[in-house]
N, C-alpha and C positions, 0 to 999 in steps of 0.2 A: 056186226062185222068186225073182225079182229083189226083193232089199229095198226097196220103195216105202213111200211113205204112205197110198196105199189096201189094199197088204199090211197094212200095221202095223197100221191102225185097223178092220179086219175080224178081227182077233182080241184085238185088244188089251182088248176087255170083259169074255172072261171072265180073262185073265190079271187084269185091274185087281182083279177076286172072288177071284182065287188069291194073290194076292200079298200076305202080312199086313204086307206095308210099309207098302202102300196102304190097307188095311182095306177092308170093305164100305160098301155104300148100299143103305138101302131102295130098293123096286122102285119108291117113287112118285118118288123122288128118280131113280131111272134111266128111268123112264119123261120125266119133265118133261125131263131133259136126254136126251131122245132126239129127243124134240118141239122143241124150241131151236131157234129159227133161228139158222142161222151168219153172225153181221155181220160177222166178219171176212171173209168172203168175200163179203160183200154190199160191205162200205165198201173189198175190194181189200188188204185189211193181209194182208201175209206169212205165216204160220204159220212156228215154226221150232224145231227139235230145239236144246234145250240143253244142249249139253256146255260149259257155262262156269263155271254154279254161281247163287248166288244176286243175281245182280246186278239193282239197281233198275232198271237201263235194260233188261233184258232180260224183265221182270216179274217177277224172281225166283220164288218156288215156284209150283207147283199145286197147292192144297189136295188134300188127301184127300178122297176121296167122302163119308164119312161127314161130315166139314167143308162142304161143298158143300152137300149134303142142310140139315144145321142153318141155314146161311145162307138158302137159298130157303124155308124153313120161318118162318123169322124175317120175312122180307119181307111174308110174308102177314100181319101186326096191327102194328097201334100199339099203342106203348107211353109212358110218362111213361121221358123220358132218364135221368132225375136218378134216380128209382128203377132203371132197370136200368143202369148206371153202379154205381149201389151196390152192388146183390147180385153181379153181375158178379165185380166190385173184390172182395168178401167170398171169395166162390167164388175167387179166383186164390189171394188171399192166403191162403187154408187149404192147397189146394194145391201152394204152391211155397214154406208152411212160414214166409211171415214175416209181417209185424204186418200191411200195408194193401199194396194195387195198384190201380193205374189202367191201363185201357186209352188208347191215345194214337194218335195220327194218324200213327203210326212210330214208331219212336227219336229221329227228330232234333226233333219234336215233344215228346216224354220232355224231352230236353237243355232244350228250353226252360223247360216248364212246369215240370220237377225246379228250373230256375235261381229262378224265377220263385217258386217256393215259398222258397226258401232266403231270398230278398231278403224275404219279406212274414210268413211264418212270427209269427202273432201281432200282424198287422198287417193288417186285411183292407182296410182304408182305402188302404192304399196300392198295393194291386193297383194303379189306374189311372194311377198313375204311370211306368209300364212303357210304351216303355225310358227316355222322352228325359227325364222329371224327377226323377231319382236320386239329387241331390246330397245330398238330410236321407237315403237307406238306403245302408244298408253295398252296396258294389257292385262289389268288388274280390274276382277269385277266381286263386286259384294253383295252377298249372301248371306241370309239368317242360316243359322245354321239345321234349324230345324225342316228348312227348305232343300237342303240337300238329298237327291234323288240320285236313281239310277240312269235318268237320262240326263243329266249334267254334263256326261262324258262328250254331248254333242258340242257344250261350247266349248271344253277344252280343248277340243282339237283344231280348237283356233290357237293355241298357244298362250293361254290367258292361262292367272293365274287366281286361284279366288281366294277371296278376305273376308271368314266368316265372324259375324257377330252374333250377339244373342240381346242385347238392351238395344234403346233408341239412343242413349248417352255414346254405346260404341258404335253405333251406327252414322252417327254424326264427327265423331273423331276419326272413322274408317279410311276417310278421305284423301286421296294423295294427287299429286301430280302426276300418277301412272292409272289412276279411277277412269276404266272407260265405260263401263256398264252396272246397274243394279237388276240384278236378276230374281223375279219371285214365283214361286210355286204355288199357283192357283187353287191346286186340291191340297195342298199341307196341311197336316191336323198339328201341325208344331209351330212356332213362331212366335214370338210377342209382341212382331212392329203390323200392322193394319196396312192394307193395301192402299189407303188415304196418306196414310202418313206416310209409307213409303214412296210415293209418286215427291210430296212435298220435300222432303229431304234431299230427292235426288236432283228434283230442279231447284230446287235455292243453289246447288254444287255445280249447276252446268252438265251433269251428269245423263244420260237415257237411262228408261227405265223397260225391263223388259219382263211381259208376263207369259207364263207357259199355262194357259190355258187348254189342254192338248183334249181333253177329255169331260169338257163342260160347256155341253149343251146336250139334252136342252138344261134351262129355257134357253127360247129361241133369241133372247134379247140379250143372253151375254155377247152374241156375234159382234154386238158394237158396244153394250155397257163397260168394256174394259179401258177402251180405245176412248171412248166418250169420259170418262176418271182422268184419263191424265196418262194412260200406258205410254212410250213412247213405239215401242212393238210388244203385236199378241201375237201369238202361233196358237191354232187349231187344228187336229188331228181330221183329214179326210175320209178317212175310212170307218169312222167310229160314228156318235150320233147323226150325223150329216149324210150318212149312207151314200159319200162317195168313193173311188177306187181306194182302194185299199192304201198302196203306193204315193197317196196325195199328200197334201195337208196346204195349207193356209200361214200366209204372213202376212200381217195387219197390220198399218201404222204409219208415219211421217209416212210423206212421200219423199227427203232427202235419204232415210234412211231404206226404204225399199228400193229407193236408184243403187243406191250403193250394195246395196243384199245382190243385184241383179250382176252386177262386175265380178263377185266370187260364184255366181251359179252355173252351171251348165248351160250349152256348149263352151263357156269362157277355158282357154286353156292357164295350165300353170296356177289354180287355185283350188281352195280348198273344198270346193261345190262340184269339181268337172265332174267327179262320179257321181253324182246325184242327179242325173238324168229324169227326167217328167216326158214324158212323152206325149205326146199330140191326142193321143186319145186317154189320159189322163187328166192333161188342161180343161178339155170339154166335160170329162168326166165330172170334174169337180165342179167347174159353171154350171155344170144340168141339174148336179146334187142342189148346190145352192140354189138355182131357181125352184125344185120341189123343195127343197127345206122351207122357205119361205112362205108355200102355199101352206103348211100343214099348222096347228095351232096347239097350244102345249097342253091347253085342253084334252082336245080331242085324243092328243099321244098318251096324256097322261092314265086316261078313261080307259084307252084299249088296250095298255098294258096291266092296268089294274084288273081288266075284266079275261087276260090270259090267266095271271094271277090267282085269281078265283078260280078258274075253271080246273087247273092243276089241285088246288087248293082240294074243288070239289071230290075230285076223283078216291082220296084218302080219308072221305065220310066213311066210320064205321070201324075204322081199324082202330084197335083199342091204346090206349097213350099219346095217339098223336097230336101233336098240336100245332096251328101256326098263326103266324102275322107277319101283313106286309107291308112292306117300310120300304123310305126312300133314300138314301144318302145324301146327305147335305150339298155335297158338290160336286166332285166328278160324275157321271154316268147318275144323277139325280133321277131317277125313273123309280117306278118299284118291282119291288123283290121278292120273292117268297121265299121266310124266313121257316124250314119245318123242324120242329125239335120233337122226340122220342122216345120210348127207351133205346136207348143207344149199346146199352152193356148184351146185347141180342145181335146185334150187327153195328159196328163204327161207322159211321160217315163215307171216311174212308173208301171202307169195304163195297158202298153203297154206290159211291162215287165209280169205283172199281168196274161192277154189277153191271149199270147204267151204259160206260163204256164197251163193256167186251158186249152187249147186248143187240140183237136187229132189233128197229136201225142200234147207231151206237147213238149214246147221247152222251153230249157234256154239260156236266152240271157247273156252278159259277168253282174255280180255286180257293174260293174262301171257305169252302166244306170242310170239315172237319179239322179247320186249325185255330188256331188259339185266337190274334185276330188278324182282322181283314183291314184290308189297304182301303185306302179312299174313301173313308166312313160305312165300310162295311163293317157287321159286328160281328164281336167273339162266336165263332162256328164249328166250337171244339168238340162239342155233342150235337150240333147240326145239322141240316141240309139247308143250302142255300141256292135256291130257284134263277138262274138271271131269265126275265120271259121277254125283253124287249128286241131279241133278234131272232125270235123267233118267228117262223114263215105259218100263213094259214094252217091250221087242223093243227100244227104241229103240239100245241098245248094240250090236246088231248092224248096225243103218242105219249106225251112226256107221263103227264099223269096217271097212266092207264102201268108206264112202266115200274114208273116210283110205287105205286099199290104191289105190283108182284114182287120187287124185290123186296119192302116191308111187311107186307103179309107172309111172306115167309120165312119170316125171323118172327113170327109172335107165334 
């Protein structure tokens, strides 16, 4: 039978009940998204298999049914924010073993309001001073420089300004009377100071230390290993391994300084959070993720991705040049990959990458195809294909693979 999207989605329901990746859903929860009208096909947006991973532009995960279920259950009452914010927050923080959590408008949202805590911490008068009149608070934070990303921009908008080093010697003299935070990049492939020694430095100085772990997990044990080191705040990405709403994300750490994250958050007016709104059925969204994260084992995740892996893998038996292997990256999005290399001078990555897209269904392959290298311990993919299979939904590894075969066999 030709792998289609009306194949796939004619069985894929009861696999989605077979499958303890995915967990169940109450029948009310399968019935109402049975009833669902499809706006995407009303407003004309694409549908598209992802083999790329957890990427914000591609909407990153699909919740679990059981996550889905809690969210539309949520939607039906009002509630007081501030009190389910609380309990929420209570509920994580027993769960993932440390003092306080706040739910956030993402991670890059976390980066802010964790900065935004750091600068105010005992100071609640001066939340509304964020960003532009910071001269009377400490507003100086230090950064390897090799840690310098493109989501940094979230703490500047706190009005800080950063003090990059590159040794442990300038890292130790970085220090001033204006030092409110140390900040490190948990997926960095650059750096020379260790996440041990960073912790150490900061607290000899009276300093917080804060980690952006936005896109590492699993394993399931860094949720508290950060925070358990010595972090004084982690932020977590909701919408990526965790497979909760997309819109979420996680702030870990003191409970003085998640009091104080909560003063610049939304509803608060006059701070740098009011538009970072969470909404009621994002709070539960993210407590249901974390309750199913919790249930699943890195085993088990790691097995059934491997075994997507393969089956992709399988589908390009017999086409003459190909080759592959599957790897994990060290740290971010640690799962694995299929790595496939070719003759490429027949068709470019690219080109393939291309193919895959404008194809029914459409398929995205991971960003790292066909470029020199890849972010977050992905490899050189300049003559490549590079498979992400771990958000991918039931059957869909055979669509994938069955596609990748036709657009390569017809370049040999």
């Amino acid at each position: 039978m030709p792998a289609t999207r009306r194949n796939f989605f004619s069985w894929t329901r009861n696999a989605l009940a077979a499958s303890g990746l995915l967990g169940t859903a109450p029948a009310t929860a399968q019935a109402a998204a049975a009833s669902g009208a499809d706006y995407y096909g009303k407003l004309g947006v694409t549908k598209i298999i992802n083999a790329a991973g957890t990427y914000t532009a591609l909407t990153a995960s699909i919740m679990p049914p059981q996550v889905q279920a809690a969210v539309a259950e949520a939607a039906r009452h009002p509630v007081r924010l501030a009190e389910l914010q609380q309990k929420a927050g209570e509920h994580i923080a027993r769960r993932l073993k440390c003092e306080a959590a706040l739910v956030s408008a993402g991670a890059a949202s976390a980066l802010t309001l964790g900065t935004a805590a750091c600068m105010t911490v005992g100071n609640k008068q001066a939340v509304s001073l964020l960003p532009l009149e910071t001269s009377s608070l400490k507003n100086e934070v230090i950064i390897q420089k090799g840690h310098r990303y493109g989501y940094d921009h979230a703490i500047k908008n706190c009005g800080i300004r950063f003090v990059e080093v590159d040794t442990l010697d300038q890292y130790e003299k970085a220090f001033s009377g204006r030092t409110v935070m140390c900040h490190f990049f948990n997926a960095a492939e650059q750096g020379q100071i260790s996440r041990e020694k960073w912790i150490e430095v900061a607290h000899r100085h009276g300093v917080p230390c804060f980690n952006d772990a936005a896109a590492d997990v699993p394993p399931i044990s860094n949720l508290w290993n950060y925070t358990q080191m010595g972090f004084d705040l982690v932020t977590f990405s909701g919408g990526k391994g965790l497979r909760g709403p997309q819109n979420a994300g996680l702030l870990l750490g003191r409970k003085d300084l998640i009091e104080a994250a909560t003063w610049s958050n939304s509803p608060h007016d006059e701070t740098v959070g009011r538009g970072m709104k969470v909404a009621k059925e994002q709070i539960i969204g993210m407590v249901a993720a974390i309750d199913w994260y919790l249930e699943q084992t890195d085993e088990g995740m790691q097995a059934e991705f491997r075994r997507r892996a393969e089956r992709v893998a399988a589908a390009l038996k017999g086409i003459p040049g190909v080759q592959h292997e599957i790897f994990v990256p060290p740290l971010a999005n640690a799962v694995p990959h299929l790595l496939i290399r070719y003759d490429h001078t027949r068709i470019p990555p690219l080109e393939v990458a291309e193919r895959m897209r404008k194809g029914t269904p459409s398929v995205e392959l991971n960003p790292a195809t066909g470029h020199k290298s890849g972010s977050a311990g992905l490899p050189n993919a300049e003559d490549a294909i590079i498979v992400g299979v771990w958000m991918l939904q039931p059957g869909e590894d055979a669509i994938v693979g069955q596609r990748l075969r036709e657009v390569l066999k017809a370049a040999v």
